[in-house]
N, C-alpha and C positions, 0 to 999 in steps of 0.2 A: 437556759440551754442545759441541757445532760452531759454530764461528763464523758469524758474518755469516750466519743463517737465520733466527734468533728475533729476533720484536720486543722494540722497547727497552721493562724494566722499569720500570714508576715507583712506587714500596715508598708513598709516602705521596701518590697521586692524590685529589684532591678532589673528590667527589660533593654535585651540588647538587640539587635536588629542587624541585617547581615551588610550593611551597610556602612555601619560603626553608628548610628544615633542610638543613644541609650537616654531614660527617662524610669521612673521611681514610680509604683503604683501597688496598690495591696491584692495578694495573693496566696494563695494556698502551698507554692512553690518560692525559694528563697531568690532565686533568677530563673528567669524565661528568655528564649531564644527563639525570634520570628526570623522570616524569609524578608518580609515586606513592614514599611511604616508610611508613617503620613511624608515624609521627608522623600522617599524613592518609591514609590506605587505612582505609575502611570496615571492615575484618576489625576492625583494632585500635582505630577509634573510636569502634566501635558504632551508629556514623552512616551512612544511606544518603544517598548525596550522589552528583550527574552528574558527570565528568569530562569536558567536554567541550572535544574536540579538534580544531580545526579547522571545527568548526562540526556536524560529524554527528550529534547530537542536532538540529540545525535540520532540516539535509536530510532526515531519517528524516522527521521531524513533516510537511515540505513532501510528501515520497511516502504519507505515510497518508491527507493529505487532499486529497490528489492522486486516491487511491483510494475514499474516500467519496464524491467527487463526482460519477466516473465511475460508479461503483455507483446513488447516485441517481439521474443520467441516464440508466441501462440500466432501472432502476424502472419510472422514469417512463413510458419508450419504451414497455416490454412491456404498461403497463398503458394506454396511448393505442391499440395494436393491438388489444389485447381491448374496449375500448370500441367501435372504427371494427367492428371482426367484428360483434358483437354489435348493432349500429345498420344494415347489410347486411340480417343473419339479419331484424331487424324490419319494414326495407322490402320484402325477400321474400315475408314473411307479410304485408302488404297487400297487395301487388300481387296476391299470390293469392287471398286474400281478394275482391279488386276484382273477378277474374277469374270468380269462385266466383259471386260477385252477379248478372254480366250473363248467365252460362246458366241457363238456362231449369230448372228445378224437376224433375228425374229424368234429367236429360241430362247426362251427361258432356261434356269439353271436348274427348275422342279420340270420340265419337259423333256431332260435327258435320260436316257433310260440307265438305273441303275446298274454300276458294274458289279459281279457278282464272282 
């Protein structure tokens, strides 16, 4: 090996786990610190269980309902526009209706002669 290139060994580093199991093994680092071991990782528990890290199980949950709410409020909106359309279309058909009433019985509303 060449000198002075390779970091320093350390044959019995201590690995600790956020669990509390700690176990000895050789490393480049004099202690390591994991999230997960054989001891608590769901493969070998048989248990589904969150790890949560720094809170991103919260943050995801805040953006989901971040996004249901927006979605209801997009709901909401498109179904307020089809109400107001369709409250339009009905005053239309009164007024025409209105219109329909004050001519005269076989006379159209383009057969009157324009007032000037």
């Amino acid at each position: 090996m060449k000198k002075g290139i390779h970091p320093k060994y350390y044959p019995n580093a201590k690995v600790i786990c956020s669990c509390g199991n700690t176990w000895t093994t050789g490393s480049t680092k004099p202690e390591i610190h994991t999230d997960l071991c054989n001891v608590c990782h769901p493969f070998f528990t048989g248990e589904q269980r969150i790890v949560d890290t720094a809170g991103q199980v919260d943050r995801f949950v805040k953006r989901l309902e971040a996004k249901e709410e927006f979605e209801a409020a997009a709901r909401q909106r498109a179904e307020a526009a089809v109400r107001e359309k369709e409250e339009r279309k009905r005053r239309r058909r009164m007024i025409f209706a209105e219109t329909e009433a004050e001519t005269p019985a076989g006379e159209s509303a383009e057969s009157q002669p324009a007032e000037e």
